[in-house]
ZANU-889392 format. One record per atom (N, C-alpha, C): residue in three letters; chain; atom name; x, y, z. Coordinates in steps of 0.05 Angstrom, whole numbers, plus 5000, padded with zeros to 4 digits. Layout:
// ZANU-889392
{res:Ala, chain:A, atom:CA, X:X, Y:Y, Z:Z}
...
This chain:
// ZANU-889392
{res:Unk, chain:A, atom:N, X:1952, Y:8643, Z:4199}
{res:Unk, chain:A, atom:CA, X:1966, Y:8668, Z:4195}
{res:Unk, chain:A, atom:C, X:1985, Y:8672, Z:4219}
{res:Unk, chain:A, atom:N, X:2010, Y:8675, Z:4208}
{res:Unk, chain:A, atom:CA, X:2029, Y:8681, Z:4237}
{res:Unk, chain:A, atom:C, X:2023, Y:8710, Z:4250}
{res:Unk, chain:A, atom:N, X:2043, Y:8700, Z:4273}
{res:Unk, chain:A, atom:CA, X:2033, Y:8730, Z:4289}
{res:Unk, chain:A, atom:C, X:2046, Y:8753, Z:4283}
{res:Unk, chain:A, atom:N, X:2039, Y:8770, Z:4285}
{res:Unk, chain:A, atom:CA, X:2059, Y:8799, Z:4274}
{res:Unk, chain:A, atom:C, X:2081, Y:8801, Z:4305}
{res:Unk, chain:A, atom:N, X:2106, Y:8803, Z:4287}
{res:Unk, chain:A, atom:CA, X:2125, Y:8816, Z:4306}
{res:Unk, chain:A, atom:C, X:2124, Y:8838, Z:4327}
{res:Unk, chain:A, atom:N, X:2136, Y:8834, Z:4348}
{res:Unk, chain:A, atom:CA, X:2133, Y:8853, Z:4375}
{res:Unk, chain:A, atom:C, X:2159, Y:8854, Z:4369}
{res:Unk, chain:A, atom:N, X:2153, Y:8888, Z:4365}
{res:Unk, chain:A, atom:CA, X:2180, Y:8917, Z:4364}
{res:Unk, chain:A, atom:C, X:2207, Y:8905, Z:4389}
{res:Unk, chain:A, atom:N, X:2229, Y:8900, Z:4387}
{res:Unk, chain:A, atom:CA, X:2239, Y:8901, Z:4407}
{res:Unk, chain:A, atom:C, X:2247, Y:8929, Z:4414}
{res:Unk, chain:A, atom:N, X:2249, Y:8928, Z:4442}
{res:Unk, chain:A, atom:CA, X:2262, Y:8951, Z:4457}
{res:Unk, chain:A, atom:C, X:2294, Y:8964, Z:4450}
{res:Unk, chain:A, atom:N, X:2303, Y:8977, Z:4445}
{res:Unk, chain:A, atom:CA, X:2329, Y:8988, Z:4438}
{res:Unk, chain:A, atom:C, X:2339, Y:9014, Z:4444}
{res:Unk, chain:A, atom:N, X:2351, Y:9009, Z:4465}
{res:Unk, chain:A, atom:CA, X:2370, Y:9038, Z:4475}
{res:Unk, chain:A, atom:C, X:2379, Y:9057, Z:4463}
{res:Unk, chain:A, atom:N, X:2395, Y:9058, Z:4441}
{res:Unk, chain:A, atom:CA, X:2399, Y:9072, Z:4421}
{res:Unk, chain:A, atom:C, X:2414, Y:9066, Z:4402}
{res:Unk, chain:A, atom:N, X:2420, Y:9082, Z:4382}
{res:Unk, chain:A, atom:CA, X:2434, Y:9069, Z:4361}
{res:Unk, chain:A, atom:C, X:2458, Y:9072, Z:4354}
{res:Unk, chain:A, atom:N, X:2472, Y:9050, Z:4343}
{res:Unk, chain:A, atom:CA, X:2496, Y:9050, Z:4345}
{res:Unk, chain:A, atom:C, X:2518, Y:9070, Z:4346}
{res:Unk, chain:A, atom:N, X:2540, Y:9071, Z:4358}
{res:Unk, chain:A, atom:CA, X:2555, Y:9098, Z:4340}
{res:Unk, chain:A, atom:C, X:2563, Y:9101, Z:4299}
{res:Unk, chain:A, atom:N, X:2578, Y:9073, Z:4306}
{res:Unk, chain:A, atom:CA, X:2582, Y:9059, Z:4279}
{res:Unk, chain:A, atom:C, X:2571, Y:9039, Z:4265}
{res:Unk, chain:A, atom:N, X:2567, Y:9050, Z:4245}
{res:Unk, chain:A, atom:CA, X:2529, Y:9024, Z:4230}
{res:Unk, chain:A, atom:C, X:2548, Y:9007, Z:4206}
{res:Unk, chain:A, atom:N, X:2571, Y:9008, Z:4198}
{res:Unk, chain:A, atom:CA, X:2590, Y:8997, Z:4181}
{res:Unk, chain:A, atom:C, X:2620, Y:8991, Z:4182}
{res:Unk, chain:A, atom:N, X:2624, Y:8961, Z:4188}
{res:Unk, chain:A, atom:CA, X:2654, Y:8963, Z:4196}
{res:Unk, chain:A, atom:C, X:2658, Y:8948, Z:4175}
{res:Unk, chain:A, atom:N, X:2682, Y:8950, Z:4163}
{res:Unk, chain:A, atom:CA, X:2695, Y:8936, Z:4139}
{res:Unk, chain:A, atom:C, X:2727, Y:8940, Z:4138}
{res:Unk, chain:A, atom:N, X:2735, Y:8917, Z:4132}
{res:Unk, chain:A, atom:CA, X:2756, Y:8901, Z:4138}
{res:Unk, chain:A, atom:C, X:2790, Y:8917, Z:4122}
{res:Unk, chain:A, atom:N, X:2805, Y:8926, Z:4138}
{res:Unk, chain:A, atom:CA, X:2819, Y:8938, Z:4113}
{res:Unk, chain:A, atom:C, X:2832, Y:8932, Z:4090}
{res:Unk, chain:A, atom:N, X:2847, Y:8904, Z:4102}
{res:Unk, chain:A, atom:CA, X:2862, Y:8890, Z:4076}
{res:Unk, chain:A, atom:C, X:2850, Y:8864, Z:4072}
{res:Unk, chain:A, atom:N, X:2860, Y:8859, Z:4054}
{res:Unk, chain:A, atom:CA, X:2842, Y:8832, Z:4038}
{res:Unk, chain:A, atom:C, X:2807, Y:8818, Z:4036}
{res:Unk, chain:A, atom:N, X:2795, Y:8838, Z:4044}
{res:Unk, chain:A, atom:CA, X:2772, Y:8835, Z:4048}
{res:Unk, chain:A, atom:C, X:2753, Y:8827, Z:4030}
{res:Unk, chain:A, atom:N, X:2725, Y:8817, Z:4034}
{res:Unk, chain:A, atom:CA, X:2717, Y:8802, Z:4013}
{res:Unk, chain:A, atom:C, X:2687, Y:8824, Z:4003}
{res:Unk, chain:A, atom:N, X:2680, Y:8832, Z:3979}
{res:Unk, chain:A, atom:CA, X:2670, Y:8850, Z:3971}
{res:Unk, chain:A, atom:C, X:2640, Y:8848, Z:3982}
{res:Unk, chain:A, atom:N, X:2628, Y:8824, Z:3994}
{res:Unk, chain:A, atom:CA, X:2607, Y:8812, Z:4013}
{res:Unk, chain:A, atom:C, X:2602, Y:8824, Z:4035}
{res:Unk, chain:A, atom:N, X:2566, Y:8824, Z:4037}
{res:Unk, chain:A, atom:CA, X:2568, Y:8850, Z:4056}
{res:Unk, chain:A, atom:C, X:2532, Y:8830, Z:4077}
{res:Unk, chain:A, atom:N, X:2550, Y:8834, Z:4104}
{res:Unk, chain:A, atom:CA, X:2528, Y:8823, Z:4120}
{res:Unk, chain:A, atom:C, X:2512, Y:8847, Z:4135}
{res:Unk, chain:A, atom:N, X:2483, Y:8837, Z:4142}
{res:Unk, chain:A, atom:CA, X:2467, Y:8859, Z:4142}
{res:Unk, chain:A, atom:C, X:2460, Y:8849, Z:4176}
{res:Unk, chain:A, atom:N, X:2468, Y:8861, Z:4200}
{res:Unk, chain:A, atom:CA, X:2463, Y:8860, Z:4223}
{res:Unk, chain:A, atom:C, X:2447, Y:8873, Z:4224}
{res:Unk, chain:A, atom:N, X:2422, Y:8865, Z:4231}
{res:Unk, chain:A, atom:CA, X:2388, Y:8888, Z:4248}
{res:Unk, chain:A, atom:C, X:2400, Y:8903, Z:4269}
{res:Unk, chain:A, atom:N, X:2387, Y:8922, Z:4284}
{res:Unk, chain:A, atom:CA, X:2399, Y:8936, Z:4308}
{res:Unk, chain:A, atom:C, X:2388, Y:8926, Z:4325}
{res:Unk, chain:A, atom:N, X:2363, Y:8900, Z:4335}
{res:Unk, chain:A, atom:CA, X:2361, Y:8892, Z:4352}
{res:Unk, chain:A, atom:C, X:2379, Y:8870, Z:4357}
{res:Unk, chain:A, atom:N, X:2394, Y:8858, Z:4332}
{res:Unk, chain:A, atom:CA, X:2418, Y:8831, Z:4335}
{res:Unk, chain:A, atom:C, X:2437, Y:8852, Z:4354}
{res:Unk, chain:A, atom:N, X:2441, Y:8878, Z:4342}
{res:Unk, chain:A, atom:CA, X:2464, Y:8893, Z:4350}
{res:Unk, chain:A, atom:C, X:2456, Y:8907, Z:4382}
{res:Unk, chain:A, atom:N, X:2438, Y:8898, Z:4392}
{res:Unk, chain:A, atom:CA, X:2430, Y:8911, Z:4417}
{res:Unk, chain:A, atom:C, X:2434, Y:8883, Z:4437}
{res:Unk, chain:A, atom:N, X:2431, Y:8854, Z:4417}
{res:Unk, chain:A, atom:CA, X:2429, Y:8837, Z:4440}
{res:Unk, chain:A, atom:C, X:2460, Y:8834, Z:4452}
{res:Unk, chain:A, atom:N, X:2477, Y:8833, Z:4424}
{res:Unk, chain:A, atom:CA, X:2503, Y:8836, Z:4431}
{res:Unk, chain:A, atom:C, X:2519, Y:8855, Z:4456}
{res:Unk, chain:A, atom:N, X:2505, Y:8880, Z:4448}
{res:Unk, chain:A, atom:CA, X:2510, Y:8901, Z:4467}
{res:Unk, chain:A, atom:C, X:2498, Y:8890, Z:4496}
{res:Unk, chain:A, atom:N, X:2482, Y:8883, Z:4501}
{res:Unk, chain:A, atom:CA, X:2479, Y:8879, Z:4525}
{res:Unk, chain:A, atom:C, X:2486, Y:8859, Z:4532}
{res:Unk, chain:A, atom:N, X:2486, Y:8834, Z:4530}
{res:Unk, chain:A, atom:CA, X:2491, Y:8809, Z:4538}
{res:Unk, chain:A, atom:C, X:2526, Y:8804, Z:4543}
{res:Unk, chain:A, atom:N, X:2543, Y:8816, Z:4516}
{res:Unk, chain:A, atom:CA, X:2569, Y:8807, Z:4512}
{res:Unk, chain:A, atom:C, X:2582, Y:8835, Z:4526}
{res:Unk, chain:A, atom:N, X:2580, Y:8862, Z:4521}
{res:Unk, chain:A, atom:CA, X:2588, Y:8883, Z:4530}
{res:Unk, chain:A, atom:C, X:2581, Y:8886, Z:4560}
{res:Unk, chain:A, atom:N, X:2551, Y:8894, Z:4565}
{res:Unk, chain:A, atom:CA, X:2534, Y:8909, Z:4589}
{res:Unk, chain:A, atom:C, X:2529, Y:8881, Z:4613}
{res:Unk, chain:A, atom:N, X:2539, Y:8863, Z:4600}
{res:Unk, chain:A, atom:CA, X:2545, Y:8836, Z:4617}
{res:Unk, chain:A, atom:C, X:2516, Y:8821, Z:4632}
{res:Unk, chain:A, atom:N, X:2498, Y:8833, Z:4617}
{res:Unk, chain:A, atom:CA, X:2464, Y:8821, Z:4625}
{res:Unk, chain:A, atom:C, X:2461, Y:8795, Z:4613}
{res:Unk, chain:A, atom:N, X:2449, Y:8775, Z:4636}
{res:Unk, chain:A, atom:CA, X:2442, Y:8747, Z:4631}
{res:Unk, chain:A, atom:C, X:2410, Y:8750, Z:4604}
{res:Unk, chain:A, atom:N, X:2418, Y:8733, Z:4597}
{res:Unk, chain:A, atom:CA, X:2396, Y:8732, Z:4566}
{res:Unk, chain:A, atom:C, X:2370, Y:8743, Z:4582}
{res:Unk, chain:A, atom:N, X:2360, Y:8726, Z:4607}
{res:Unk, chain:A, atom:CA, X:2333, Y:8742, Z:4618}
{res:Unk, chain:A, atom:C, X:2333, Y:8766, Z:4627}
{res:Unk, chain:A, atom:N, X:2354, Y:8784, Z:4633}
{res:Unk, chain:A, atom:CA, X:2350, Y:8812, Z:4627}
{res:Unk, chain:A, atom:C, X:2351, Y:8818, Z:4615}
{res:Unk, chain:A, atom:N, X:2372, Y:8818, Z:4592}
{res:Unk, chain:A, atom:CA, X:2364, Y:8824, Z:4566}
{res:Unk, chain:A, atom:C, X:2339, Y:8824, Z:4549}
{res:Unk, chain:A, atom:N, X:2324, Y:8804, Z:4556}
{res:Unk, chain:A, atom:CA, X:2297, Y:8800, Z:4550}
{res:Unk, chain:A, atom:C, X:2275, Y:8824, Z:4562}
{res:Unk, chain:A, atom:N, X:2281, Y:8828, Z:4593}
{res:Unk, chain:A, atom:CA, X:2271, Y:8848, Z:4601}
{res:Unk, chain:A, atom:C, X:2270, Y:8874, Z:4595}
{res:Unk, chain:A, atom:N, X:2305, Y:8875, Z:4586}
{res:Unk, chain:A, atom:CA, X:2305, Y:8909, Z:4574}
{res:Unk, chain:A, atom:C, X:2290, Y:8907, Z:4554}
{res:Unk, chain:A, atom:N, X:2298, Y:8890, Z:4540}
{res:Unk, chain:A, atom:CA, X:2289, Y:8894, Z:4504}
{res:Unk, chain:A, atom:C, X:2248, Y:8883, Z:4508}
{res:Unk, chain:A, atom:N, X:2242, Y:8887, Z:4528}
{res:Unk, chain:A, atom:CA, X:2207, Y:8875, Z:4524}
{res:Unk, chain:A, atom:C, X:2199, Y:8853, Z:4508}
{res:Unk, chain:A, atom:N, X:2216, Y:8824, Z:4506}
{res:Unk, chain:A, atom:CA, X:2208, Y:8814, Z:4498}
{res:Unk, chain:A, atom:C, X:2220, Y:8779, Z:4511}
{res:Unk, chain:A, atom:N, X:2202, Y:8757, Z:4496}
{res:Unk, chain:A, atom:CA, X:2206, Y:8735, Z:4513}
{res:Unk, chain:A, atom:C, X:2241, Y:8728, Z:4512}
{res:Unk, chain:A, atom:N, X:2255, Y:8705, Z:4536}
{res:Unk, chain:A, atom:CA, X:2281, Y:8698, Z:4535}
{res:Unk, chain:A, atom:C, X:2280, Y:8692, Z:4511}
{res:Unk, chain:A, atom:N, X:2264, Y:8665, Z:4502}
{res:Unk, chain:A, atom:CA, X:2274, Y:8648, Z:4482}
{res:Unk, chain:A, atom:C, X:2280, Y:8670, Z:4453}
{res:Unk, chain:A, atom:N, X:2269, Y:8705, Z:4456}
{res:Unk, chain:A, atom:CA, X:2266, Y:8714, Z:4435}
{res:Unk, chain:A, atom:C, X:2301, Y:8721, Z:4430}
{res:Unk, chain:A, atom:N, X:2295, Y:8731, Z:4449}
{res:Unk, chain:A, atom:CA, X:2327, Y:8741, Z:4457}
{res:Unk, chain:A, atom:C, X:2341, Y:8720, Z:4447}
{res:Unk, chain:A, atom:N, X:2341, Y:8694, Z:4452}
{res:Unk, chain:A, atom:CA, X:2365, Y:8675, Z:4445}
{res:Unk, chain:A, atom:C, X:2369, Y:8665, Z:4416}
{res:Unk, chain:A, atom:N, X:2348, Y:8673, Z:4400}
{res:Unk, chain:A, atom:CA, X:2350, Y:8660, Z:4380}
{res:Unk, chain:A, atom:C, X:2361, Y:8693, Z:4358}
{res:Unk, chain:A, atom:N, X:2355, Y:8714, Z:4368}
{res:Unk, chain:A, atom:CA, X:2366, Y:8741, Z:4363}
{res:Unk, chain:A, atom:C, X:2397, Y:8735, Z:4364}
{res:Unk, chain:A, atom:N, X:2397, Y:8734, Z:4385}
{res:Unk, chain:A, atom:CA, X:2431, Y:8729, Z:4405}
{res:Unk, chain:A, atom:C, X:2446, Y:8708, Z:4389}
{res:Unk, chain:A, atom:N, X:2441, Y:8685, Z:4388}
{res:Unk, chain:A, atom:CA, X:2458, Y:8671, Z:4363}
{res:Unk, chain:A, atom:C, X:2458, Y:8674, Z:4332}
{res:Unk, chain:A, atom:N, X:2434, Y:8688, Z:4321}
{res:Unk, chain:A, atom:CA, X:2441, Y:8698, Z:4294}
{res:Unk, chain:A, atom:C, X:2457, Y:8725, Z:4283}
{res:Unk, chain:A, atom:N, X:2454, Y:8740, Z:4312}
{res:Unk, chain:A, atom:CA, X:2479, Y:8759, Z:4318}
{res:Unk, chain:A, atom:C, X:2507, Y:8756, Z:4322}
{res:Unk, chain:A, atom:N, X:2510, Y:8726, Z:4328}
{res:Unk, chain:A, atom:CA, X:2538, Y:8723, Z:4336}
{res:Unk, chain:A, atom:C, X:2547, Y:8705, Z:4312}
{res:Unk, chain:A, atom:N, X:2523, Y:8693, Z:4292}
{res:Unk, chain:A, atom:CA, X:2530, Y:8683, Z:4283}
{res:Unk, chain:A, atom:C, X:2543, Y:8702, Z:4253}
{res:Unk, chain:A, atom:N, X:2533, Y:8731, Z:4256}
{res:Unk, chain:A, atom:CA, X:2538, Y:8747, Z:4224}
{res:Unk, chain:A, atom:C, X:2565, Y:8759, Z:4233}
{res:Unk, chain:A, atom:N, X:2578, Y:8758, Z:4272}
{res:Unk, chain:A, atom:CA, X:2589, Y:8772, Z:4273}
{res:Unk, chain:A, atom:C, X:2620, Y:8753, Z:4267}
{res:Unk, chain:A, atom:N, X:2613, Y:8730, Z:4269}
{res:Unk, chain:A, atom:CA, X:2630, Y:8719, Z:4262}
{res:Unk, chain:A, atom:C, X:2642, Y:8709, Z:4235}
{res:Unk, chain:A, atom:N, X:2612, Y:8710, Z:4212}
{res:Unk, chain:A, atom:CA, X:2622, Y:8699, Z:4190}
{res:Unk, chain:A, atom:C, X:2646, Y:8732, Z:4182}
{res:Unk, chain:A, atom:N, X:2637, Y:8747, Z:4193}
{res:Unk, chain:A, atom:CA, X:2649, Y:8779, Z:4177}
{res:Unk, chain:A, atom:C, X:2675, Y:8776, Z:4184}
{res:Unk, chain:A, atom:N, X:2681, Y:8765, Z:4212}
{res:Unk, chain:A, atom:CA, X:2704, Y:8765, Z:4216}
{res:Unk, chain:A, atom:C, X:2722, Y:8743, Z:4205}
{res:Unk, chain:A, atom:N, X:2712, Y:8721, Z:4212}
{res:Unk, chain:A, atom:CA, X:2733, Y:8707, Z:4192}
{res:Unk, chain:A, atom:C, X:2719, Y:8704, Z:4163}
{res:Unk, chain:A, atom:N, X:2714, Y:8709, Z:4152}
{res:Unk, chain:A, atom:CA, X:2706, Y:8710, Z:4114}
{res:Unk, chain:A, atom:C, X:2716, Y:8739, Z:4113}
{res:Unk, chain:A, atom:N, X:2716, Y:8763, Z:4126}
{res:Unk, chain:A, atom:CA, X:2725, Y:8789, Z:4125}
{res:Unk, chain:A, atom:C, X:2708, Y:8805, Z:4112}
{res:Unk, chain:A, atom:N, X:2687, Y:8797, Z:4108}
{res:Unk, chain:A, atom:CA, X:2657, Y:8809, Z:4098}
{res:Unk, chain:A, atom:C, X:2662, Y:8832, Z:4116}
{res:Unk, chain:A, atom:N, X:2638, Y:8861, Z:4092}
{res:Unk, chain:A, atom:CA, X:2625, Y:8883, Z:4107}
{res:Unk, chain:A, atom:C, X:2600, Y:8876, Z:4127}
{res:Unk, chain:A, atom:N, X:2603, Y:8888, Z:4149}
{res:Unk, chain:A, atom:CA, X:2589, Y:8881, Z:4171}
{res:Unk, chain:A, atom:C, X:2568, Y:8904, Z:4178}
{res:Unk, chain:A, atom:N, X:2545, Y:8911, Z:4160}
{res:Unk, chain:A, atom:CA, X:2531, Y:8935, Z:4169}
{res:Unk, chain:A, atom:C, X:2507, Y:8927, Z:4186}
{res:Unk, chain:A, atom:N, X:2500, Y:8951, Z:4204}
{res:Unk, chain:A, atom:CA, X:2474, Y:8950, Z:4219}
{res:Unk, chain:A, atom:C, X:2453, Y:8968, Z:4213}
{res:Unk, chain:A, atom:N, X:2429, Y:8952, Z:4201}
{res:Unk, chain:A, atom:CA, X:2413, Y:8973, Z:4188}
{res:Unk, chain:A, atom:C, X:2386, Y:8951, Z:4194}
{res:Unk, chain:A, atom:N, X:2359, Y:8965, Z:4207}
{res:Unk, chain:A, atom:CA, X:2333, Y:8952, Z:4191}
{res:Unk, chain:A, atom:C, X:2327, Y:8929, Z:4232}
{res:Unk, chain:A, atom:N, X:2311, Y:8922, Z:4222}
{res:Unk, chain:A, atom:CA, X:2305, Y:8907, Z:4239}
{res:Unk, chain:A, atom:C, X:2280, Y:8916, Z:4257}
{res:Unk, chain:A, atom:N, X:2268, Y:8904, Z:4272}
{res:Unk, chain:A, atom:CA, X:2230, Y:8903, Z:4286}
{res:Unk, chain:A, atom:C, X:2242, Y:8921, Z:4310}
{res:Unk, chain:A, atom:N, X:2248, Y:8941, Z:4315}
{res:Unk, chain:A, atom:CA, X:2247, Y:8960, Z:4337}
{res:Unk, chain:A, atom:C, X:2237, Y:8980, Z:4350}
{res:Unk, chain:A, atom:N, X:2236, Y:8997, Z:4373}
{res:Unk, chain:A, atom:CA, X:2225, Y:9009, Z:4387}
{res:Unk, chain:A, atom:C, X:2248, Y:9030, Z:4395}
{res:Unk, chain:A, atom:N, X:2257, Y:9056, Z:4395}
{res:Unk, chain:A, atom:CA, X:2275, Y:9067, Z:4402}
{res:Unk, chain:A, atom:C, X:2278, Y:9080, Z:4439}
{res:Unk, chain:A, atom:N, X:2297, Y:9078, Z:4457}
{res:Unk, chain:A, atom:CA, X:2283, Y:9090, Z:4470}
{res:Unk, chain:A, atom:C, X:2283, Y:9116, Z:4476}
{res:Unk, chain:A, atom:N, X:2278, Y:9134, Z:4492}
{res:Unk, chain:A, atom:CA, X:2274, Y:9159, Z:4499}
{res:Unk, chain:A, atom:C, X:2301, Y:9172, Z:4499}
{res:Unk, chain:A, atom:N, X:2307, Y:9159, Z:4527}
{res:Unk, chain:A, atom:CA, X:2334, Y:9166, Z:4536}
{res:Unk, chain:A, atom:C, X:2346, Y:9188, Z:4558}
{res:Unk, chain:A, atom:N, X:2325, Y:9204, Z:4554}
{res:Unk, chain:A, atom:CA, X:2332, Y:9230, Z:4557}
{res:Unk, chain:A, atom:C, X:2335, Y:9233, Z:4593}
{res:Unk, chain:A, atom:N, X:2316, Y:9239, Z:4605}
{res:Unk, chain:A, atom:CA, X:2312, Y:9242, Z:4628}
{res:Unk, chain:A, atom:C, X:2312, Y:9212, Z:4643}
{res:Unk, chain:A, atom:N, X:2299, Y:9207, Z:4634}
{res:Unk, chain:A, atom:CA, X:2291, Y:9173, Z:4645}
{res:Unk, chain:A, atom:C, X:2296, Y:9145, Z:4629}
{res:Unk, chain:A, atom:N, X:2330, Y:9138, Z:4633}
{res:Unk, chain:A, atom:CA, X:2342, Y:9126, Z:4627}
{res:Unk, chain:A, atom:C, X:2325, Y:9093, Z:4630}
{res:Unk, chain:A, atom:N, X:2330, Y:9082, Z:4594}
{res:Unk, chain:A, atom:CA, X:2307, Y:9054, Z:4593}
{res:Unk, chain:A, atom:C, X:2313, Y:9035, Z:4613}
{res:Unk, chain:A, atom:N, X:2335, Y:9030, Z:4624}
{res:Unk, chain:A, atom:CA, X:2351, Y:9009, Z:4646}
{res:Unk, chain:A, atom:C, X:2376, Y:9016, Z:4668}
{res:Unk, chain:A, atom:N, X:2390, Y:9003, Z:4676}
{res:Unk, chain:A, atom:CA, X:2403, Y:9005, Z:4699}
{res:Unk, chain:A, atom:C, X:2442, Y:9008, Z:4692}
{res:Unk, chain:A, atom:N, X:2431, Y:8992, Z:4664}
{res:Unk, chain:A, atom:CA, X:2454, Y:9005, Z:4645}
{res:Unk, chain:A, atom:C, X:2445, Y:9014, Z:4622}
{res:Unk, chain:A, atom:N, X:2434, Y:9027, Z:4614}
{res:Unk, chain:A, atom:CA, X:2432, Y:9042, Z:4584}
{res:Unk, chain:A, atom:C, X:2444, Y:9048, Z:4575}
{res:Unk, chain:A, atom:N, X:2456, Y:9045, Z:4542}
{res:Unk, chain:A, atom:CA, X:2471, Y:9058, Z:4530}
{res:Unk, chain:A, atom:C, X:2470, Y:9092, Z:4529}
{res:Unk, chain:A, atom:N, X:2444, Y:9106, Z:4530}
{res:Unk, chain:A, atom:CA, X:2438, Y:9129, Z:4532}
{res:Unk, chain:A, atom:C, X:2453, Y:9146, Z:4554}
{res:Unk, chain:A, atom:N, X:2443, Y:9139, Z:4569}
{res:Unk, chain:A, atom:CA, X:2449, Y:9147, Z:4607}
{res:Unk, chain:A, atom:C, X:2483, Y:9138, Z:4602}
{res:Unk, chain:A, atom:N, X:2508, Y:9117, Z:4597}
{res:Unk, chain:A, atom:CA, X:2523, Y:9110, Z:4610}
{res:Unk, chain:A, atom:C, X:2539, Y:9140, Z:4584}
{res:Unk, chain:A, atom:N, X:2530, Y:9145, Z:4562}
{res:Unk, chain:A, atom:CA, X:2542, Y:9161, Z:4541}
{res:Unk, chain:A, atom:C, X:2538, Y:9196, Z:4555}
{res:Unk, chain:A, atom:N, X:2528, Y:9201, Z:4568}
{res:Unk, chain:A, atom:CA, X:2524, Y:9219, Z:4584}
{res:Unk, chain:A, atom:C, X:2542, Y:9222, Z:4605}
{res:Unk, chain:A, atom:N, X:2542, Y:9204, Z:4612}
{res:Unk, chain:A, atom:CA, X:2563, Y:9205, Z:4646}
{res:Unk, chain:A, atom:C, X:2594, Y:9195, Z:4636}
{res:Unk, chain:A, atom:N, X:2601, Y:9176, Z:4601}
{res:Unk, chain:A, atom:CA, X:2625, Y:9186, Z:4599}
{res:Unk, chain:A, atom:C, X:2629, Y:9219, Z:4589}
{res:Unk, chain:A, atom:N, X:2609, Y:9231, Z:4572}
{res:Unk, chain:A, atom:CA, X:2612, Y:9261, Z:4562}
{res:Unk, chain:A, atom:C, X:2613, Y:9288, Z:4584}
{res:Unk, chain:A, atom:N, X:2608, Y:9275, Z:4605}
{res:Unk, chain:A, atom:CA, X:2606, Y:9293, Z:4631}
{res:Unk, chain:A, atom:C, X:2637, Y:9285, Z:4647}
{res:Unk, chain:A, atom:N, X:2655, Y:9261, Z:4644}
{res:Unk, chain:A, atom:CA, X:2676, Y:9257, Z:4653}
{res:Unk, chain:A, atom:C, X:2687, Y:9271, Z:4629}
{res:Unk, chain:A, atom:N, X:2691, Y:9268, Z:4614}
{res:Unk, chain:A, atom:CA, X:2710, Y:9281, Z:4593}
{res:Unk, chain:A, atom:C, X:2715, Y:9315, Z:4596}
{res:Unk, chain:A, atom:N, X:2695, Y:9328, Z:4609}
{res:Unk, chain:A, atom:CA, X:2693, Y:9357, Z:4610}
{res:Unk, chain:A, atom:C, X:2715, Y:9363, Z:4634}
């Protein structure tokens, strides 16, 4: 019997859960988890090496890596095939956010301190 999945960790959730292509696009629609969409965010955006990433998200590197290329791999067929690219579903854990930001960059915490520059 395999082992049951461990929730990954996830900062929060996306702004936008559906991008789709404006012209010529193909009526095909790829289904990104929000933990594919969290490894992206951190690794390619928040600029964390796969073993932090691993750290934020509570779970092993190798988990991370095999996340991390099936994420890059839906983000790419969408772009060149021009597929809908939604983020929905996936083994997660949400985090708090509030007071006590999950990491050193959180999406939570960094959305705060741009909404506090904007004022």
């Amino acid at each position: 019997m395999p082992r049951p999945r461990k929730c990954r960790k996830v900062c929060a959730m996306p702004r936008s859960n559906r991008f789709v292509p404006l012209y010529g696009g193909c009526s095909e629609e790829i289904v990104m988890t929000v933990d594919e969409y969290e490894t992206i965010r951190l690794i390619d955006l928040a600029g964390y090496t796969q073993e932090e990433c691993a750290a934020q998200m509570e779970v092993a590197r190798t988990t991370v890596q095999g996340v991390y290329n099936e994420a890059r791999h839906k983000v790419a067929e969408a772009l060149v095939y021009g597929k809908m690219l939604t983020i929905a579903g996936g083994d997660y854990d949400l985090c708090e956010g509030s007071a006590n930001p999950c990491g050193k960059k959180c999406h939570t915490f960094c959305c705060k301190k741009e909404q506090a520059k904007e004022r």
